[in-house]
N, C-alpha and C positions, 0 to 999 in steps of 0.2 A: 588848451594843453592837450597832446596827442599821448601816446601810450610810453614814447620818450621821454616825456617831460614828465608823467605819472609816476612810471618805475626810480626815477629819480630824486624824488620826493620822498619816496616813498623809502628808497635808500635814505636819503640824508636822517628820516628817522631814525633807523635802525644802529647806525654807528656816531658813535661822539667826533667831531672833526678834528676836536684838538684846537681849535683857535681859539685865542681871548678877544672877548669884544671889548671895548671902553667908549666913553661916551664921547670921545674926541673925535672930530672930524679931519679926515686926515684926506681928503680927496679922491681916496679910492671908491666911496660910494658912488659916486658921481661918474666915475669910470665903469665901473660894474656896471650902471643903469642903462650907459649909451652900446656897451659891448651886448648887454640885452636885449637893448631895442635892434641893433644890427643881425642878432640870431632870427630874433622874431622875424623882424623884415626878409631875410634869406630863405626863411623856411615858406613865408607866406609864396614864393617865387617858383614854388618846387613843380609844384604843376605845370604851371602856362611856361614858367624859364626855367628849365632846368639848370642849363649853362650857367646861366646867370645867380642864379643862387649856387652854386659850387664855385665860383667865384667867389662868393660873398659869404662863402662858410670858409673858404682857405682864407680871407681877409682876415675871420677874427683869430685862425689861428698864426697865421704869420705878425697880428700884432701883439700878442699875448707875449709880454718880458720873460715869466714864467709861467709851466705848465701849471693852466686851471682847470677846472669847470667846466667852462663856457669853450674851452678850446677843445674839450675832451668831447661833449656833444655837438660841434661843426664836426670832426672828426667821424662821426657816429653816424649823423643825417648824411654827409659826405660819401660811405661806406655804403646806406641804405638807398640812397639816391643811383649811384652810379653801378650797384648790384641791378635793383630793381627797377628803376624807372629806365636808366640809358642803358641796362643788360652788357655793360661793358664789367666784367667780372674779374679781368686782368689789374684793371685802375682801381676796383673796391677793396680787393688786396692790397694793394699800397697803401692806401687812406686808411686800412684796420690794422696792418703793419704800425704805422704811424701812432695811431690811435693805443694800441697796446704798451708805448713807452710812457702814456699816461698812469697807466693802473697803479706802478709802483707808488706815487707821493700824492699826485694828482687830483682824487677821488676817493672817498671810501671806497673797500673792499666790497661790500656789499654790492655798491651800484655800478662799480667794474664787473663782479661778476655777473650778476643779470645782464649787463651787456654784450658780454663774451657769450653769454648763454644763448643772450637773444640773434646776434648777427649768425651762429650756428645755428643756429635752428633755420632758418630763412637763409642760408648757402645751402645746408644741405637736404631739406625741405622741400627743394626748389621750387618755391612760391614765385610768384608771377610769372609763369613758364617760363623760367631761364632752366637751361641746360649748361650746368657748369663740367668742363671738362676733369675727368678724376682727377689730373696730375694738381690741378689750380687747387681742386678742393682739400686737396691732401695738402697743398701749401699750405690753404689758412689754419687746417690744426696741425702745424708743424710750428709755425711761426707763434699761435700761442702757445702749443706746449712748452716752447724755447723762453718765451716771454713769463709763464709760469713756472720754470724751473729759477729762473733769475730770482723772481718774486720769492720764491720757496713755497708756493702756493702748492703743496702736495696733495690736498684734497682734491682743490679744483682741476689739480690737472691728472688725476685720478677719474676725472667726471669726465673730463673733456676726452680722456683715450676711450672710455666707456661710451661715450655718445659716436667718437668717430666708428667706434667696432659695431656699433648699431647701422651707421649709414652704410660701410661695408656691406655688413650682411642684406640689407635692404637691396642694395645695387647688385648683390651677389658675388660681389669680389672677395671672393674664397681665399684665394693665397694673402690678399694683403689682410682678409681677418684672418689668418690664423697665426700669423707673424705676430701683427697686435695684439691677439688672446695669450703668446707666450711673454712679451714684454708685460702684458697686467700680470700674468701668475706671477712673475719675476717679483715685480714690483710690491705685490700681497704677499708675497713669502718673508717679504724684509721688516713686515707690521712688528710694532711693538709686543712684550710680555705682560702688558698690563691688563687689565680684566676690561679696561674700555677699547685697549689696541686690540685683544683679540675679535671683542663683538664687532667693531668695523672690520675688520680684516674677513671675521663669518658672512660680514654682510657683502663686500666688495667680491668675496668669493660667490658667493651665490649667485650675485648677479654677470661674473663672469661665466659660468656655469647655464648661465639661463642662454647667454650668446651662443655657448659652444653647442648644446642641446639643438638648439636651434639650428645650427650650419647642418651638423652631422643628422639633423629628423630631415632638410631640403637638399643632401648628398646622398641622403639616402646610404648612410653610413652604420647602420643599424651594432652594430658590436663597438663601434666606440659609442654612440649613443645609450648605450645601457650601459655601458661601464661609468660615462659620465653620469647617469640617473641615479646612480649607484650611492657616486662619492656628493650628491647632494643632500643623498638621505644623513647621509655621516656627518654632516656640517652641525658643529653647537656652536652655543653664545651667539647666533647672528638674531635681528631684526631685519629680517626683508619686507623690501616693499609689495603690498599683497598682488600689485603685478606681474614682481618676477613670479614670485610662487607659481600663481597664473600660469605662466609661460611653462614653469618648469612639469607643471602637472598634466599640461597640456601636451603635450611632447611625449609625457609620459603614458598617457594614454590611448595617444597614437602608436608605440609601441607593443603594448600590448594588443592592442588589435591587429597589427601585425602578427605578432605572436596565437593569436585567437584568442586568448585570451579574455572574453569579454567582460567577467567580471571584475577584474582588476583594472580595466579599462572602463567601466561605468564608475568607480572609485575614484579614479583620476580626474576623471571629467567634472566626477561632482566638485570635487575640491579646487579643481581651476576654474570653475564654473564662481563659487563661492569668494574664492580670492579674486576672481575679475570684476563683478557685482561690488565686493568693497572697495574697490581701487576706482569702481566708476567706469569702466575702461566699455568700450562697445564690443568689445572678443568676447563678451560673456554670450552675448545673441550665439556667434557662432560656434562656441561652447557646448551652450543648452543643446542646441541640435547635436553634437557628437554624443552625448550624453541620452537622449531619446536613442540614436542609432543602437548605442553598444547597448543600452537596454533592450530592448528590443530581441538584437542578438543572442543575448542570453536567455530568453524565450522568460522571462518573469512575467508574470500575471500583474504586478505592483505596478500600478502609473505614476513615471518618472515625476510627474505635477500635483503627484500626492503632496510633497515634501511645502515645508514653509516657507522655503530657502527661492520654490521653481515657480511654486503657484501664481505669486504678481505674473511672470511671464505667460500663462497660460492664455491668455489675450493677444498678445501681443502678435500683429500682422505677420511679420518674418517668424513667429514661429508657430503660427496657428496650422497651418499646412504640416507642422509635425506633430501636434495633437493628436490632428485627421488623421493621420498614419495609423497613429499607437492603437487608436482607437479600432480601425480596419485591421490591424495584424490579432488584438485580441479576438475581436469577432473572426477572425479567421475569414475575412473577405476580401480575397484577392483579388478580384476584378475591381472590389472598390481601390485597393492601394494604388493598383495602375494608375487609375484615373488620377486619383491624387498626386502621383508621382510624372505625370504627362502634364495637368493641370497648373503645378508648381515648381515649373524647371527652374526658374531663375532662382528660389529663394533655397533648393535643395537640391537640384541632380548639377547644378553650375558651381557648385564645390566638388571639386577632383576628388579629396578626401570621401564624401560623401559617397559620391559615385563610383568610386572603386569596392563601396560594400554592398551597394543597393543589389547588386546580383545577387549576394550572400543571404539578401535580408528576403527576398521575392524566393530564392530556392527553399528557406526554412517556412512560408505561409504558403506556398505552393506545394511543400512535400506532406504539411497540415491538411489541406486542404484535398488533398490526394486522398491520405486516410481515411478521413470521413466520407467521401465519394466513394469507395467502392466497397465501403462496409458491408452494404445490403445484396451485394452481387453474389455470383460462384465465377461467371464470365463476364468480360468486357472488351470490346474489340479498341486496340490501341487509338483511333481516330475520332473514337469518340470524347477517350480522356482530354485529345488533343486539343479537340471542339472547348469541351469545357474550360480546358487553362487556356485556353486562346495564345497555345505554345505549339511548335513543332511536335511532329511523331516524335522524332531520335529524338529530344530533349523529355516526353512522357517515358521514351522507355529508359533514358540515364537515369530518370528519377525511379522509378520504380526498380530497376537493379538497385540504385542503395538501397533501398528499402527492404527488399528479400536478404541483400548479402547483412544487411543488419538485425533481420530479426522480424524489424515490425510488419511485414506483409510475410505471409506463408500463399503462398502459391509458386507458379513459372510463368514466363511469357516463350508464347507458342511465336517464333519470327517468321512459321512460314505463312501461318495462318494472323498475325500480327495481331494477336491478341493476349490479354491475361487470363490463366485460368486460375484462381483462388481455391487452395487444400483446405478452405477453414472448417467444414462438413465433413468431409473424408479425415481431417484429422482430429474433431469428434470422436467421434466412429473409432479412431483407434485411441485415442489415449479410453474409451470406455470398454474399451476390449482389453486392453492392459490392465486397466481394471480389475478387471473381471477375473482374468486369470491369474491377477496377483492374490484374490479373494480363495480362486478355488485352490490355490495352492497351498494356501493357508490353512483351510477346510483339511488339506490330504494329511499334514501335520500333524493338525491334532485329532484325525481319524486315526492316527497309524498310530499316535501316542496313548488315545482311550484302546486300542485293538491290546497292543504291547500290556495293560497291566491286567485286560478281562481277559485274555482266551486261555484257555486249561493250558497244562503245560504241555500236555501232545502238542499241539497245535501252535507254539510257538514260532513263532518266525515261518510261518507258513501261509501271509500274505492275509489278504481282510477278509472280515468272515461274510460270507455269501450275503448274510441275513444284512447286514451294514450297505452292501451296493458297492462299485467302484465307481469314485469319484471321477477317473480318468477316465473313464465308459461314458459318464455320464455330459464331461466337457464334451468330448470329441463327437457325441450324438446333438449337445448344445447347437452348436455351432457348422452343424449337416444343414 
């Protein structure tokens, strides 16, 4: 029994057929048994005779009086045969064409739709290197959605536009998904008022929502993409699957990083990190890593593999290379991060994402690492800093202009003489002379105020008395 004949079984539990059995023999057993034996025998042919077994799968359907079973899976292996093995994609259309006028009476529901499930998945998949051309592939979910609308099967083909707006965006065909994203809104706007119709209607929206995030994070559409972020937060009554979630938080975190934003973007991360890890899903790997980044960026002290949630992964190959990091940007050792970051191209700098911040991330442990180098100086000649960051001069002196026009370095850089002179002594020197003459001004204050209640009243307002001294004699001689 192959994965065919399982899902089928496995159907017939799930739903009651409806037949009555009785203990009469009526000759149909006996017919079942040999139309069986001729499936089996056709399938065993699929290999060595391809041909030959597609013949012998149309056999059991052209002699079937009415649609069964056994006509509805020749049908099936017919579809998967001449998909996958003969790569004729044209003729598998027809056979699922064919095959769909089964589901109405035919089969349970159940084990039609795993069917329909399954031959989309594997067209649009394209497992065994077939390359199916778009217009073919948009036939076969045209031809079920038509066959699902007959059915009234509104769920499933609710699933099936949702699945094709997925292969869309996968192939990048932007105009035919955004067509399809307005037909599902359409179609979710029509949901019931009942307290069940609205939570499906939450849910089918979100997951629309998780598509559109997506076209507009890879068009690089940044203002419809936060509008759509928006109207996800707003979303009640749904149950999502904790993939979308995933999806949508992850998107969501790539925009604030965009934005700079880096802590609301460690927030996002963690939480599509969290929903992907429950769904199972392998995005969580390349999650954790955005999540290390925007930490990082946010200059935190806290290791992102504190948490309970990240710890298991702290091992883990593809993301131990980002450990390494965290751990080099704390220690503030930039020459170790290079290496690590030259060392582990494929598993970190081969993510575009990634790479478009790694400059962001090497300019905040470089401008670090800047600080504490030239703490102990007054001078330093620009080519030495250079030496040390094993960077360009003009990128030592862009960095140390932010740093004066920000504050944290007090000095200038001499460009004839290309070095930096550091004020941090000379501006000593004066704020304790500011000091000082904020003190003696205070002294003159309450000299002039002890002078004003003791001197006779001759003497009034006729300046400090000899025997007292002038304080302002006595700065101005200071400071000779």
């Amino acid at each position: 029994m192959d994965d065919d004949d399982a899902d089928y079984m496995q159907g017939s539990d799930d739903e009651d057929y409806g037949f009555d059995y009785s203990d009469g023999d009526d000759g149909n057993e006996g017919e079942s048994a040999d139309v069986e034996n001729l499936y089996y025998k056709a399938k065993s042919k699929k290999e060595d005779n391809p041909e030959e077994a597609l013949k012998e799968f149309r056999a059991i359907v052209d002699q079937e009086e009415e649609k069964g079973d056994w006509g509805f899976k020749a049908l099936k292996q017919s579809t998967k045969l001449l998909f996958l093995g003969l790569k004729r994609p044209t003729d598998a259309l027809k056979t699922y064409t064919e095959l769909l006028t089964y589901t109405k009476s035919a089969v349970t529901r159940n084990y039609s739709e795993k069917s329909i499930n399954g031959i989309l998945d594997y067209v649009g998949g394209g497992k065994g290197g077939v390359v199916v051309d778009v217009d073919i592939l948009e036939n076969f979910y045209q031809v079920t959605k038509k066959a699902l609308e007959d059915a009234k099967n509104e769920r499933l083909s609710v699933k099936t536009n949702l699945k094709l707006a997925k292969l869309w965006l996968d192939r990048k065909e932007y105009v035919r998904l955004s067509k399809l994203i307005r037909d599902l809104h359409g179609v979710t706007n029509e949901g019931g008022e009942g307290e069940e119709s609205q939570s499906q209607r939450g849910t089918q929206l979100l997951e629309i929502y998780a598509l559109e995030i997506q076209m507009y994070n890879e068009t690089r559409n940044f203002k419809k993409l936060k509008e759509i972020y928006n109207a996800t937060n707003a979303v009640r009554s749904a149950i999502p699957h904790p993939r979308i979630m995933g999806v949508i938080k992850e998107c969501g975190g790539k925009m604030w990083m965009g934005e700079r934003q880096w802590n609301r973007a460690s927030e996002d991360f963690f939480e599509s990190f969290r929903n992907y890890d429950e769904a199972g899903s392998p995005q969580r790997i390349q999650v954790l890593k955005y999540l290390v980044l925007a930490n990082m960026l946010t200059g935190s002290e806290v290791n992102p593999f504190d948490s309970q949630e990240t710890k298991p992964y702290k091992t883990d190959p593809q993301i131990k290379a980002m450990t390494d990091l965290v751990d080099a940007y704390q220690r503030r050792e930039v020459h170790s991060a290079e290496k690590i970051l030259k060392d582990n191209r494929s598993t970190i700098m081969d993510d575009p994402f990634i790479r478009s911040y790694i400059g962001e991330l090497l300019r905040s442990l470089r401008t670090q690492y800047l600080i504490d180098l030239i703490k102990p100086y007054t001078r330093l000649e620009l080519s030495f800093l250079a030496k040390q960051l094993n960077v360009e001069i003009s990128e030592v002196e862009e960095l140390l202009i932010g740093l004066i026009l920000e504050g944290k370095v007090e000095g200038r850089i001499d460009q004839v003489g290309m070095r930096l002179e550091l004020d941090s002594k000379q501006s000593l020197e004066k704020k304790r002379y500011t000091a000082l003459n904020e003190w003696t001004k205070a002294l003159e204050e309450v000299h002039s105020a002890v002078v004003g209640k003791t001197a006779p009243s001759g003497r009034s307002g006729a300046g400090p008395d000899p025997g007292f001294g002038d304080f302002s004699l006595m700065r101005e001689e200071r400071w000779l």
